[in-house]
C-alpha positions in Angstrom: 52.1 28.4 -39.3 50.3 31.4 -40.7 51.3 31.3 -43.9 49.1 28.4 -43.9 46.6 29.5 -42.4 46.3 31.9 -44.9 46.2 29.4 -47.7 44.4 27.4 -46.0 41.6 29.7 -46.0 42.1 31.0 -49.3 42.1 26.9 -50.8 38.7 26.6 -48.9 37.0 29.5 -50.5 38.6 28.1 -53.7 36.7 24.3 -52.6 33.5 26.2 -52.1 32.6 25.9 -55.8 31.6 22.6 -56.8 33.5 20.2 -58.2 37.4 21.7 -57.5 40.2 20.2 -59.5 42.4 17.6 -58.3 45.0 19.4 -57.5 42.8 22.2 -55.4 41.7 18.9 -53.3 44.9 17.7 -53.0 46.2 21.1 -51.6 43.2 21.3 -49.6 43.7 18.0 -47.8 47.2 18.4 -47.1 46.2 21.5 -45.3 43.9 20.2 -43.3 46.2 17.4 -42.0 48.9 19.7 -41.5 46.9 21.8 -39.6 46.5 18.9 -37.2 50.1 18.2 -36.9 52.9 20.0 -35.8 54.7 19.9 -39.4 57.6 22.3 -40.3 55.9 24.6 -42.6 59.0 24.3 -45.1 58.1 20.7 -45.6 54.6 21.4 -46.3 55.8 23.8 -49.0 57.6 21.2 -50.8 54.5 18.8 -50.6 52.3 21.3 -52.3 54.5 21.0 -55.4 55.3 18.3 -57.7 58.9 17.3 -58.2 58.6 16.7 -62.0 56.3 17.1 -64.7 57.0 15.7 -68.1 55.1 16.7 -71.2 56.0 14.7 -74.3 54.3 14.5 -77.4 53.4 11.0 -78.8 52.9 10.7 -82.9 51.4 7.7 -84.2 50.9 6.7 -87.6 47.0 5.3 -87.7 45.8 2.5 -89.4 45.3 4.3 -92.5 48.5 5.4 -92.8 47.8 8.9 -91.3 49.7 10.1 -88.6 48.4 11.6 -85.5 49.5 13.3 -82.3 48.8 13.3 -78.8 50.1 14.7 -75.6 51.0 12.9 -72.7 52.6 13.7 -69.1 54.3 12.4 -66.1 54.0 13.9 -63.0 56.1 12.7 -60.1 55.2 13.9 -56.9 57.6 12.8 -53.7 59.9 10.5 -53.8 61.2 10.9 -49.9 60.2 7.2 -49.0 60.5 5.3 -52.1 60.0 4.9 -56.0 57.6 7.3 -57.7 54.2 5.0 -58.0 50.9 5.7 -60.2 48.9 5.0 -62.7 48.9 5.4 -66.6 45.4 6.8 -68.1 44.1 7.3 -71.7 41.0 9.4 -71.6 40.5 12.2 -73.5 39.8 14.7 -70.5 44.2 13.7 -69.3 45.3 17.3 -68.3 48.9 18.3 -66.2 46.9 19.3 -63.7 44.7 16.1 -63.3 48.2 14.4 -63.0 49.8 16.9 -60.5 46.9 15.7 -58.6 46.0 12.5 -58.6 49.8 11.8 -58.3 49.5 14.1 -54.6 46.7 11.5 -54.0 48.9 8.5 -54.7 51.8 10.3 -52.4 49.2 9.9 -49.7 47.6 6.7 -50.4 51.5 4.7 -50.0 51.8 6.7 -46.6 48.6 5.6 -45.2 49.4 2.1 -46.4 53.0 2.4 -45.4 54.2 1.1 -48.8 57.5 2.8 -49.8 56.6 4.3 -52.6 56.4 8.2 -53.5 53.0 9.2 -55.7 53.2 10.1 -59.3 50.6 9.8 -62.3 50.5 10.2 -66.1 48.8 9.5 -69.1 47.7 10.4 -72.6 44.3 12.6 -73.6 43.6 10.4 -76.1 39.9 8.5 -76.3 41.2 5.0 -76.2 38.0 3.5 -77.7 39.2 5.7 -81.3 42.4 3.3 -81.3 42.5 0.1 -82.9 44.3 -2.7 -80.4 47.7 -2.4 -83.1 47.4 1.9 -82.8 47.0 1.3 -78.6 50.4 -0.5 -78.8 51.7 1.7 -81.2 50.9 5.1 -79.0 52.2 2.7 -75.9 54.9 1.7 -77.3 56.2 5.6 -78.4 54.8 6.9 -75.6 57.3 4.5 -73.3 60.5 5.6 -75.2 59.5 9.3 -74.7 59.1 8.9 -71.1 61.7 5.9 -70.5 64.6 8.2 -68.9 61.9 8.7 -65.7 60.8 5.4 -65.1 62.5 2.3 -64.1 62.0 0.1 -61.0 63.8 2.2 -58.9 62.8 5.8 -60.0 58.9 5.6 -61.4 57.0 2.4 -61.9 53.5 3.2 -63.4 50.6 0.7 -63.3 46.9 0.4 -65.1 44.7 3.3 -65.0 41.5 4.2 -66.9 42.0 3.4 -70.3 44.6 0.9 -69.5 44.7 -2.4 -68.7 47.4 -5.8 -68.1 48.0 -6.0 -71.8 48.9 -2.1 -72.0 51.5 -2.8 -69.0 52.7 -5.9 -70.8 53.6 -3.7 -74.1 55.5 -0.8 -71.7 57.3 -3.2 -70.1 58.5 -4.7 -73.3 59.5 -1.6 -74.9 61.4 -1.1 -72.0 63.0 -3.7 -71.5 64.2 -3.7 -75.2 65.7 -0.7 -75.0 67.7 -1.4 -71.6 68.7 -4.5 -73.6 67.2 -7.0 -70.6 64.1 -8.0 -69.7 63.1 -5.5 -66.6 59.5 -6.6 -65.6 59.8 -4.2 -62.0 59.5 -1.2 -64.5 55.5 -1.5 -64.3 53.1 -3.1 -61.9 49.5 -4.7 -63.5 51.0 -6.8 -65.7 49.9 -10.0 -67.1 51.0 -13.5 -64.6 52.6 -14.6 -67.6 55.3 -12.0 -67.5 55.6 -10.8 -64.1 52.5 -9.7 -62.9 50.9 -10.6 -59.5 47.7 -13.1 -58.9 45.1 -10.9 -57.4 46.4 -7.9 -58.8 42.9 -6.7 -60.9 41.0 -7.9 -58.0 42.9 -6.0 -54.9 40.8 -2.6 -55.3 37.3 -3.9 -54.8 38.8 -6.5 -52.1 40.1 -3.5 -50.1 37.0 -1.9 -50.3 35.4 -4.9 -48.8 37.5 -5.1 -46.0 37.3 -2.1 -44.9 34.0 -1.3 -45.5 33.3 -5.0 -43.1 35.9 -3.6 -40.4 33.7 -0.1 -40.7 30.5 -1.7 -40.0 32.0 -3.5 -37.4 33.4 -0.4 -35.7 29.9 1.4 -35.6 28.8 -1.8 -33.6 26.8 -3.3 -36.7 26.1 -6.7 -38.1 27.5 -7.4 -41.5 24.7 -9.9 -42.0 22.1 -7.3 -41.1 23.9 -4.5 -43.3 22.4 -3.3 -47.3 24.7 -2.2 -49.4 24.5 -0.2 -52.5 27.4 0.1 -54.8 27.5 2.5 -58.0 29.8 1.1 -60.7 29.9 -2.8 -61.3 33.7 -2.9 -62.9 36.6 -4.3 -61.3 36.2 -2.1 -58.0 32.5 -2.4 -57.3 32.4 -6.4 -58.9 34.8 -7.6 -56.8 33.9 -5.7 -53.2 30.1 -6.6 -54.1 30.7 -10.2 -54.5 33.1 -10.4 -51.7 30.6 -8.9 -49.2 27.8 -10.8 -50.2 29.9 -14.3 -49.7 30.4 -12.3 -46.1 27.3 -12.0 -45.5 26.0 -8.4 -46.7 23.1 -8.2 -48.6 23.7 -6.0 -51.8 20.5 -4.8 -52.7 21.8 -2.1 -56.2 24.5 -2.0 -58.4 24.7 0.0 -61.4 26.6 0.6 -64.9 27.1 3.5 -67.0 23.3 3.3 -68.0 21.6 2.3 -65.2 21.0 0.3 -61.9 19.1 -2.5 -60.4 17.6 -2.6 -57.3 16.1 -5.4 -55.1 15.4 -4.4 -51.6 15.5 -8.3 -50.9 19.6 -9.0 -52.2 21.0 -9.3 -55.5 23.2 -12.4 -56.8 26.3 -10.5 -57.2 27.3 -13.4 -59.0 25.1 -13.9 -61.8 25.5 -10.7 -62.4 29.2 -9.9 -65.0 31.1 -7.2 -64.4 32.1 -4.8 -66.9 35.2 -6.7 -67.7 33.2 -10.1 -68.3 30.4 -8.5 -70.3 30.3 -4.4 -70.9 27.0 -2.9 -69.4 25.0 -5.9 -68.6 23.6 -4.5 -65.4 20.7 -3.1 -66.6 19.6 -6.7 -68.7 19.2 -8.3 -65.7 16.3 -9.8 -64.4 15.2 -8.2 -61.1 12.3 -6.0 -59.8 13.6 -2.7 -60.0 15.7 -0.4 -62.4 17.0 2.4 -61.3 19.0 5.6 -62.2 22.8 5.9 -61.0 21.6 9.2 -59.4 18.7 7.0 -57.5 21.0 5.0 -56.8 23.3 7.2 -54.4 20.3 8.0 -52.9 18.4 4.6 -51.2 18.2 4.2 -47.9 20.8 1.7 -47.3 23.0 1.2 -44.1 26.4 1.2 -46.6 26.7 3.4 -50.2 29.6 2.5 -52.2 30.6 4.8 -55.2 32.8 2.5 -56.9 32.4 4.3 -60.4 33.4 8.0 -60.8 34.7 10.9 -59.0 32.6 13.5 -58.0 29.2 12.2 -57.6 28.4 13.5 -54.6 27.9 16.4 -54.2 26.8 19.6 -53.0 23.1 19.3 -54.8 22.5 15.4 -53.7 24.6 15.3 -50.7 21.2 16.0 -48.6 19.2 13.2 -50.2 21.7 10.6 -49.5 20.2 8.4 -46.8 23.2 6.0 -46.0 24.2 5.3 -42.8 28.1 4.8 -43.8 29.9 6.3 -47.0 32.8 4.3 -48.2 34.5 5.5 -51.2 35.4 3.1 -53.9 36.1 5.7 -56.7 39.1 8.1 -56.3 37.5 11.3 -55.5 34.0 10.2 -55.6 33.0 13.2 -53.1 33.4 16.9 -53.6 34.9 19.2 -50.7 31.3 20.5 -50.4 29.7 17.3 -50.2 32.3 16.9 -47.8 30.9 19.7 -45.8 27.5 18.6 -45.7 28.3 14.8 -44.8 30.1 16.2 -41.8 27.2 18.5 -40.3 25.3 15.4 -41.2 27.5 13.5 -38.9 27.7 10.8 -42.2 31.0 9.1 -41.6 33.2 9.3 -45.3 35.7 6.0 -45.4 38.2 7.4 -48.1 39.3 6.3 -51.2 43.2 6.6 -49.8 42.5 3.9 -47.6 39.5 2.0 -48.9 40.5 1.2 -52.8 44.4 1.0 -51.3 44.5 -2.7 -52.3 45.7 -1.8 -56.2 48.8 -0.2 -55.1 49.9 -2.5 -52.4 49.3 -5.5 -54.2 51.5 -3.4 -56.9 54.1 -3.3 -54.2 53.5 -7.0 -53.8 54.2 -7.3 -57.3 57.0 -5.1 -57.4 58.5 -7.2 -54.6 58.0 -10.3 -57.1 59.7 -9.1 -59.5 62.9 -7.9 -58.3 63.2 -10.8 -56.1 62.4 -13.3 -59.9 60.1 -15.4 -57.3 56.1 -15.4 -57.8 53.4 -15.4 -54.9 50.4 -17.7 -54.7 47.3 -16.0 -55.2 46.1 -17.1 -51.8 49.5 -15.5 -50.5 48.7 -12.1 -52.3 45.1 -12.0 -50.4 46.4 -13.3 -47.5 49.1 -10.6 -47.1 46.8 -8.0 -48.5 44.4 -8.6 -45.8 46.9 -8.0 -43.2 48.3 -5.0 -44.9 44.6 -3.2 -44.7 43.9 -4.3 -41.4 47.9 -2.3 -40.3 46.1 0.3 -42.3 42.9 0.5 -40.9 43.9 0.4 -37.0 46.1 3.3 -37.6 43.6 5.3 -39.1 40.6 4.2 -36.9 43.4 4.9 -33.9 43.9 8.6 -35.2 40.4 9.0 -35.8 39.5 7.8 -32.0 42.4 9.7 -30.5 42.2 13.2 -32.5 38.5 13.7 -33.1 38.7 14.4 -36.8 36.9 12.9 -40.0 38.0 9.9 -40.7 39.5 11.4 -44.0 41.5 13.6 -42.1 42.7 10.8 -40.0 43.9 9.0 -42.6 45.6 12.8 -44.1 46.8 12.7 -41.0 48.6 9.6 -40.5 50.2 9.8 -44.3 51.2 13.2 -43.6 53.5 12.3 -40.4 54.7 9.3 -42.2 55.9 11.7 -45.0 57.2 14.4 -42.8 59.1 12.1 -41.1 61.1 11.3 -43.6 62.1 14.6 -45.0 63.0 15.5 -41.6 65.0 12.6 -41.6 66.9 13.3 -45.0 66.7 17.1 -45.2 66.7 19.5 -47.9 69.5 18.7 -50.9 71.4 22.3 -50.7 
């Protein structure tokens, strides 16, 4: 194992400027599990590389007539237990990189959850809100047939990332399908009900995050009742886990949009209050005692902060100020390797993202499962099975945390990690 000791050490020194890229965390954590583990170092190799990348370049013509072009990528990670499985994205900042990545991140998250799925991610750098709804399904559209040889429900199924939403899936799936020359809804996953799509889907992130953030609290010997909750972002992530914990009992005392937060010390009515999808940025025109900054936010003294919005906001300059007794990440990414650091001299346990916001990709699978077999789930059967599937999750992780004495992000590392090497011990190495 010295070779990866010694880039181990050299990814940590790389970590130690703040924030790192996605694929330096990526490396970084699979270090760190691996250093837990007894793992061939062969099959570590592989993991630190993706299996494909595809660049393709997607012209449009624009409403004006004019024709435009954009870049867009595909990055398939490991496919040793399943499908590829990730996201689409359409944000201007969409790099190869970012991709490589976040789709490491999603080869993780299906471990943890033991889903068998590989990761992969993609998307296009393109600002979204620059594109008419008829130029979004045009670029979807053209960017389907370029990438249409690497997807398919049994090779790559993408799903709804920033940018993205049901209606985007709806338009791949259909420019897939017309191509194959049959109607193939498995080929994505975040579609609308009305043509495949699972109930509960939209909602399954922020429901995760409740869960586990009620079997956290729960674990540290707290009452959920008794416990304040802060929660930056109010879109479909931090809506959904803030209403689900206040019908549990929580009191959620902040929330916050891209301009601001609001605070009562006394409990907010999650309710009242829309989420980005029901009404963009309405946080902040509510009627309550305090507003807030987003950065004021992360700091209250609350017994459970939620960042639900963004990655990397904490970090190594607030990471001190933060006085929450619990961290449970909602965001992918939301904290830096050096805020990292700090939490853990701190002794602030870090729930992460892999197995707090893992409800999107197994109700995907859920969906997935739906549409191969042409039979649909009740949306009470999609909740009820994605409660079970998170608790499985979360008394592995809690178990490896107990028995091993690590962070709990590195338990969760952990367990993906020996799910993973596993199986490429089991298939080997294609000659």
């Amino acid at each position: 194992m010295a070779s990866e000791s010694v880039a181990a050490d050299r990814d940590e020194s790389e970590a130690a400027s703040d924030p790192e890229s996605a694929v330096e965390t990526a490396r970084r954590q699979l270090y760190r599990a691996a250093a837990h583990l007894d793992i061939d170092p062969a099959i570590v190799e592989r993991l630190k590389h993706p299996t494909k990348v595809q660049e393709v370049t997607v012209p449009i013509e624009r409403d004006d007539g004019s024709v435009e072009v954009f870049t867009g990528y595909r990055a398939q990670h490991d496919s040793v237990r399943g499908p590829h499985k990730g996201g689409l994205r359409y944000h201007p900042e969409v790099t190869r990189d970012e991709c490589v990545g976040l789709g490491m991140w999603m080869t993780w998250k299906c471990a943890v959850m033991d889903i068998p799925f590989g990761g992969a991610k993609g998307g296009i750098a393109v600002d979204p809100k620059r594109l008419s709804p008829s130029e979004k399904e045009r670029l979807t559209r053209r960017f389907a047939e370029e990438i249409r040889d690497s997807i398919g429900p049994n090779r790559d199924i993408p799903a709804p990332d920033m940018g993205t939403d049901p209606q985007t899936m709806a338009w791949l799936m259909d420019a897939y399908s017309m191509q194959e020359g049959e109607t193939v809804p498995g080929v994505v996953t975040g579609k609308p009900p009305a043509v495949g799509g699972s109930y509960g889907r939209d909602e399954a992130p922020g429901r995760s995050v409740a869960i586990v953030t009620r079997e956290a609290v729960e674990y540290y010997e707290t009452d959920l009742s008794a416990t304040t909750v802060a929660i930056q972002g109010y879109g479909s992530v931090g809506a959904n886990a803030a209403r689900l914990l206040d019908d549990w009992g929580a009191t959620v005392v902040a929330v916050s949009d891209v301009n601001g937060a609001i605070y009562d010390p006394d409990g907010l009515d999650t309710h009242s209050i829309p989420s980005h999808d029901e009404e963009p940025e309405a946080v902040t025109r509510q009627s309550v005692p305090h507003t807030i900054t987003n950065d004021e936010l992360l700091e209250l003294d609350v017994d459970v902060l939620v960042p639900a919005a963004l990655g990397n906001v904490l970090t190594a300059e607030n990471a001190a100020d933060v006085r929450a007794d619990l961290v449970v990440e909602g965001a992918n990414g939301p904290t830096t390797s050096a805020a990292d650091e700090i939490f853990a001299d701190r002794s602030l346990p870090v729930i992460p993202d892999i197995l707090a916001n893992a409800g999107g990709v197994t109700v995907s699978y859920f969906e997935w499962l739906q549409d191969i077999n042409r039979r649909s789930w009740s949306r009470e059967r999609v909740n009820d099975e994605l409660e079970s599937e998170m608790l499985a999750a979360w008394r592995d992780v809690r178990d490896a945390f107990d028995e091993r004495d690590v962070r709990w992000r590195d338990a969760a590392y952990t367990v993906a990690l020996e799910r993973i090497a596993a199986a490429h011990e089991a298939r080997g190495l294609w000659p």
